[in-house]
N, C-alpha and C positions, 0 to 999 in steps of 0.2 A: 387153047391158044389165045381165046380174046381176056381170060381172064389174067395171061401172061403179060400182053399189052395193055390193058388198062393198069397191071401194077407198075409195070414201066414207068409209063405215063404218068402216074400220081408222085414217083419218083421223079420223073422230070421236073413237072412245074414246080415242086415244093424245092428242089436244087437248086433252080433260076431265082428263085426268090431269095435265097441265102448270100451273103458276101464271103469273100474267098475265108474270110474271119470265122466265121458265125460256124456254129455247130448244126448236123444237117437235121431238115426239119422231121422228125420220124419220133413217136410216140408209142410205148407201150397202152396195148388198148386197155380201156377202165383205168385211169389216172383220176384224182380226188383235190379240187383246191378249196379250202375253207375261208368266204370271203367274210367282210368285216361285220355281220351278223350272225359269224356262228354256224351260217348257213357251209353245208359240203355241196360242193356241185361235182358233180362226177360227170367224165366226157370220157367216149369213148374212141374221139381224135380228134386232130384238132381244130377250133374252130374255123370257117372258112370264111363266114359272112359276119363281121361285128358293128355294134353300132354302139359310140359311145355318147352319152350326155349330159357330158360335162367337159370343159376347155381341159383342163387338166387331166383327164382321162385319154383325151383324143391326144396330147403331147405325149403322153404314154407310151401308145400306140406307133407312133412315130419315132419316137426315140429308139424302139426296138427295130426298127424297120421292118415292122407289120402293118403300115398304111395301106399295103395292099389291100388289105383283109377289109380295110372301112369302108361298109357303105351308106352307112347314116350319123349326123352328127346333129349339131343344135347351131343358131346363129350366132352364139357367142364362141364358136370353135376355129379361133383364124389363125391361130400359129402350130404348126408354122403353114406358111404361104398354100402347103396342098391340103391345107384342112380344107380351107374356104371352098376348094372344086369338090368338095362331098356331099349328098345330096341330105338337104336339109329335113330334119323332122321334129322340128319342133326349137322352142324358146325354154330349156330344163323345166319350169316352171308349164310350162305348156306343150303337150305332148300329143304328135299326131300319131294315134294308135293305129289307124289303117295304113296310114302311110310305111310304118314298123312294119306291118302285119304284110305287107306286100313288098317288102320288102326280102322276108322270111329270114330276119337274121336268124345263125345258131347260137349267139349270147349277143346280150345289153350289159353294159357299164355304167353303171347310176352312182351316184354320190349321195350318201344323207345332208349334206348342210346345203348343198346346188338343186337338188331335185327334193320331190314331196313324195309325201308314204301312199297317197293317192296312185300316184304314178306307177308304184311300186307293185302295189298290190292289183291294180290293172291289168298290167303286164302280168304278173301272176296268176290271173281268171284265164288272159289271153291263152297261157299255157306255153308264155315265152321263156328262156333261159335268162335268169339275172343274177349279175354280180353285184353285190352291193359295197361300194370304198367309202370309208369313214375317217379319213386321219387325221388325227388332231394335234397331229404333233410331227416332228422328222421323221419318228420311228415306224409313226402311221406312213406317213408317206413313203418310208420304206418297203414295209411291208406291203402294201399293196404295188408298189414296183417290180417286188418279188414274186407278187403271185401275178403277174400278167408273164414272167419270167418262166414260172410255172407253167402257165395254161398255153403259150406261145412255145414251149421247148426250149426259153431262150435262156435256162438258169445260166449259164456260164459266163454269158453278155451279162446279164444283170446284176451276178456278183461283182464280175468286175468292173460295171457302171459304180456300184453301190463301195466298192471300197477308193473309188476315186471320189463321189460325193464326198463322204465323209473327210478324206484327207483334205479336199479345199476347204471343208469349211472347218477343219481341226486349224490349219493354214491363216484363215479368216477369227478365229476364236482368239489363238495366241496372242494377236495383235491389237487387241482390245481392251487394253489392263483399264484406260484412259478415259473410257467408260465408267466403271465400277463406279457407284452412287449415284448415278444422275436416275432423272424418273423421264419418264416419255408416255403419252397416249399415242393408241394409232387409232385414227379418226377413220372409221367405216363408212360414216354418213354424216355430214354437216346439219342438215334439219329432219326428223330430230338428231341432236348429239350423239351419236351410236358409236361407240365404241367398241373395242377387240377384249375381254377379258380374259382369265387364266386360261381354262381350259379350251382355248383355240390354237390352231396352225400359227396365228399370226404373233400369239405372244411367243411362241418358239423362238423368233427371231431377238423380240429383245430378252429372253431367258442366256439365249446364246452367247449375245455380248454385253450379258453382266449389267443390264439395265433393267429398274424398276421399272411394271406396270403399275400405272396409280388405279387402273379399276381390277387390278388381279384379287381384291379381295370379293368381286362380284360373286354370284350365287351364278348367275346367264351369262351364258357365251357372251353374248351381244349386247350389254347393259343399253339403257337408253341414261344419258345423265343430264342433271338439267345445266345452264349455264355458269349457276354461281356455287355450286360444287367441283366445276375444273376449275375456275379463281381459286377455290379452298384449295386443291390439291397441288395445284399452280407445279404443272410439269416443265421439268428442263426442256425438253422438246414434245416436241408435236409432228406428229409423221400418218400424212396424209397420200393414203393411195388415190390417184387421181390422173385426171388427161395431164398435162403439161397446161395447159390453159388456165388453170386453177394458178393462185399466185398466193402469200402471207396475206397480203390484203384482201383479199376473198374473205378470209375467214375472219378479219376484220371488220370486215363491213358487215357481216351479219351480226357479228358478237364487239360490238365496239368496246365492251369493257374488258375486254380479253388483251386489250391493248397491254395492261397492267402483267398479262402471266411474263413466267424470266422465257419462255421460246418463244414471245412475241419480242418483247425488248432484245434477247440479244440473238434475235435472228435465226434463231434454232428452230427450223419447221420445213420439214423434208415433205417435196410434194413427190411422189415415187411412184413409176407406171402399173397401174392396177391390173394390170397383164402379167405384169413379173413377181407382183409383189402379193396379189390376191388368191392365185392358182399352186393350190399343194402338190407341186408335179414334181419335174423331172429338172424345172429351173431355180428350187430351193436356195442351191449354192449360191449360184448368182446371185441370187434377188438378196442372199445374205451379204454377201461381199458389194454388191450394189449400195445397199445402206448403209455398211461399217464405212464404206469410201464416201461416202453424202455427210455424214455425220461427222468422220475424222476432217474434211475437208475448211471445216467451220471451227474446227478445234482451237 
């Protein structure tokens, strides 16, 4: 009998948590997701306590209507609005492990480019569950959308999140012709000069609409360049993720010979919310249609 009501009961609260939409939360036991290390992590239901460590993970999380599930995040995790009421454990970069440990989640969500291999392999000694997301492109970002789709029960939702991604921003592509040739840097960090090279999430965006990267022939994600190699390369635009407070003349006033490039002169320098525009998440589209509309806007 008590073992009748406690299956009940597991029934119940995993029901309440689903929308009339959603398919119901119920898992064959020993299921297998292979995250972006290669790694199998096998569960044998699903998880209950997660805690993710990265902004983009925790929107994740959200987007599926699994926030229930979160009980640790990072101080960089504030959208949407019920991230911020999550209890804090750490700066990605700075990881409070007891805080984790007492927490007892049943999986972590780590990113390679936001967190360190440190972190990683800690949590590893701990004898904690880890997922590791790596995506350095849409597809990346795909796939690990999928596998939270996976590991949450929620393929059916995340299909069809992921065939509506794509359609806005196939939607967002077509209307791009107008682009084609222009070159653009996206400025990571003003001092030193840090730039987005090829093999990042961020050049996706101008791969997408048909714009040169001027450091896509870097070897590093992250080139550092010095100032009178952007004169040389002298980009149509310049697209700076940044607060709203940053202005063209910011990056003037540090680089006054920058006056000279053609997206100083003619005005072509996208300052774009680093929130939207930083985070390989769930807000790709947007942040892409955000930019084609910042940029056609100036056309």
């Amino acid at each position: 009998m008590i073992k009748v009501l406690c299956n009940w009961f597991l029934i119940f609260v995993l029901f309440i948590g689903c929308s009339d939409n959603e398919q119901p939360q119920s898992k064959e036991i020993n299921y297998s997701v292979t995250d972006d290390l290669g790694k199998e992590l096998v569960f044998s239901s699903l998880p209950k306590k997660v805690i993710t460590l990265a902004p983009n993970l925790t929107e994740m999380i959200f987007y599926i209507n699994e926030g229930n599930r979160l009980i640790g995040n990072t101080t960089y995790c504030d959208f949407p609005e019920a991230a911020k009421r999550i209890t804090n454990v750490g700066d990605m970069l700075s990881v409070n492990y007891e805080k984790i440990l007492s927490l007892n989640p049943d999986l972590v969500f780590i990113t390679v480019e936001g967190n360190n291999k440190e972190s990683y392999e800690k949590m590893i000694q701990l004898d904690i569950k880890v997922f590791v997301s790596n995506p350095r492109d849409y597809n990346g970002i795909k796939k690990t959308f999928s596998d939270f789709g996976k590991i949450f029960n929620k393929e059916e939702m995340t299909d069809s999140i992921l065939s509506g991604w794509d359609n806005s921003i196939s939607s967002v592509v077509t209307d791009t012709s107008i682009f084609k040739g222009k070159t653009a840097m996206i400025l990571v960090a003003l001092k030193p000069v840090m730039l987005a090279g090829n093999n990042t999430f961020l050049n996706e965006f101008l791969k997408l609409l048909h714009i040169k990267n001027i450091a896509e022939d870097s070897k590093m994600n992250y080139p550092i360049f010095n100032r009178e190699e952007v004169l040389k390369r002298d980009p149509d635009m310049i697209i700076f993720p940044a607060d709203d407070v940053f202005t063209q003349n910011d990056i003037k006033d540090n680089y006054p010979e920058w006056k000279n490039l053609k997206a100083i002169k003619n005005e072509m320098v996208f300052i774009i919310n680093p929130n939207l525009l930083l985070r390989p998440g769930p807000r790709f589209a947007e942040a892409l249609k955000t930019l084609a509309d910042n940029i056609k806007s100036k056309m």
